[in-house]
C-alpha angles and dihedrals in degrees: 000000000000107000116214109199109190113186113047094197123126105299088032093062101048090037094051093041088055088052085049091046088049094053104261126156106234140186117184133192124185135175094232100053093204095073092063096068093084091055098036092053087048093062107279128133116234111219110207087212136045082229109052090053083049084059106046096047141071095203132044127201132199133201108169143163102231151350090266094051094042091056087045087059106053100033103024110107113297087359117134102290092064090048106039129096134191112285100045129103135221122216120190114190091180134121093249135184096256089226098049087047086065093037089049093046089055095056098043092057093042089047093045117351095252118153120229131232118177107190113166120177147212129224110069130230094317088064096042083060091038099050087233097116119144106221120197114204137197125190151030102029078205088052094046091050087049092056099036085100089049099049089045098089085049102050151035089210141009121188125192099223087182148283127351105313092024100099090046086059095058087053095057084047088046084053100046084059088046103043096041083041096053087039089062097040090056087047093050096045093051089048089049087046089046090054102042097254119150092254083182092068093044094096087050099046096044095043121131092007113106086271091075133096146136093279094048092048096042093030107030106067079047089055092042090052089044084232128178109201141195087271118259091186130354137255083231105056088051086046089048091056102044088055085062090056099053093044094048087052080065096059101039094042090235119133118231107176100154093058083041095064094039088055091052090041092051092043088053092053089044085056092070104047116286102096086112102039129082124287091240089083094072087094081074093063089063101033087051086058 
């Protein structure tokens, strides 16, 4: 199959780069043209449209920052839904709002009679590069079995949790862990420091033991040394996504107060300057009180 990757950002460009490694052939389109150097050097083919990669692929992928840019996307003008035909899939591999998703994946195959896969992961920018990725996947059984080849350089698993919009729902689930976790290990870190505890030999003392998890081991040394590093990933995209899960509680009937404090937290911390740094510096919001 020809692969299409919209959106070159920091999960696009190692994710793309493993699909090139793996032999793919890949045509990429981006907003801002100069991310697009590394991939192209590595063997993809830059579309100048939206329209023409849609054209020459049988797959398109998506990597965006948003719901709103990932509808722009499809069904702004000369975005994917005037160029696509039947027979080809969509992947999105956003964090999207689990209602648009359906709604999206109604209009693009009325407009065109393209399938959609939403298929968002977990594992940040270490497993992109890694090929480690889970990847959570809604839709087609029959869609998700077409793609499974081509989601195998980016993960080490990919699940199918149901039907359109249900993938999308087990990342907002996968967030609500992430966000509450990285709120109470920048709580934590601020009450060790308080005491004179070693914060920095907290990851290593608590290892293994049912403290432990990816964030503490990858964040927690970042949040002991108050460290405020090159982003691998932003205050605003976990925000974001907590947002979606408060939003989708409404709609279930099903409390989430705890997501619902880290959002307004987080949203605290992004107020004064840190939406686009990394989440590491949560621990700023506790020691500035």
């Amino acid at each position: 199959m020809k692969l299409g990757f919209i959106g070159i950002g920091l999960m696009g460009n190692p994710m793309t780069q493993r699909l090139l490694a793996a032999g793919h052939d890949v045509t990429v389109w981006n907003r801002s043209a100069d991310k697009l150097t590394e991939v192209a050097a590595a063997g993809a083919n830059v579309a100048a449209r939206i329209g023409e990669l849609t054209e020459r692929v049988d797959v398109v992928m998506l990597c965006l920052a948003n719901t709103a840019v990932v509808e722009a996307v499809v069904f702004g003008e000369g975005g994917v839904a005037e160029h696509g035909r039947a027979g080809q899939l969509l992947v999105d591999f956003s964090s999207s709002d689990p209602e648009a998703t359906k709604d999206y994946a109604r209009r693009l195959q009325d407009a065109c009679g393209m399938s959609w896969v939403d298929s968002p992961v977990s594992g940040g920018v270490a497993g992109a590069e890694a090929g480690t990725l889970a990847i959570m996947c809604g839709g087609e059984e029959a869609d998700i079995e077409r793609i499974r080849p081509v989601l195998a350089p980016l993960s080490q698993r990919v699940t199918r949790m149901g039907g359109v919009g249900a993938g999308q729902v087990t990342k907002v689930c996968n967030q609500m862990i992430v966000g509450c976790n990285l709120m109470v290990l920048a709580e934590m870190m601020a009450l060790a420091k308080a005491c004179g505890v070693d914060a920095e030999q907290i990851p290593t003392a608590l290892a293994g033991g049912f403290a432990d998890s990816k964030p503490m081991q990858i964040t927690g040394p970042l949040m002991a040394e108050e460290s405020d590093p090159d982003p691998k990933w932003h205050v605003r995209t976990l925000l974001k996504d907590l947002d979606m899960a408060v939003a989708q509680s409404l709609r279930a009937g099903s409390a989430t107060p705890m997501s619902g404090l880290a959002a307004q937290l987080m949203r605290q911390h992004g107020s004064k300057g840190f939406l686009e740094r990394d989440p590491a510096t949560l621990i700023k919001l506790y020691k500035d009180v």
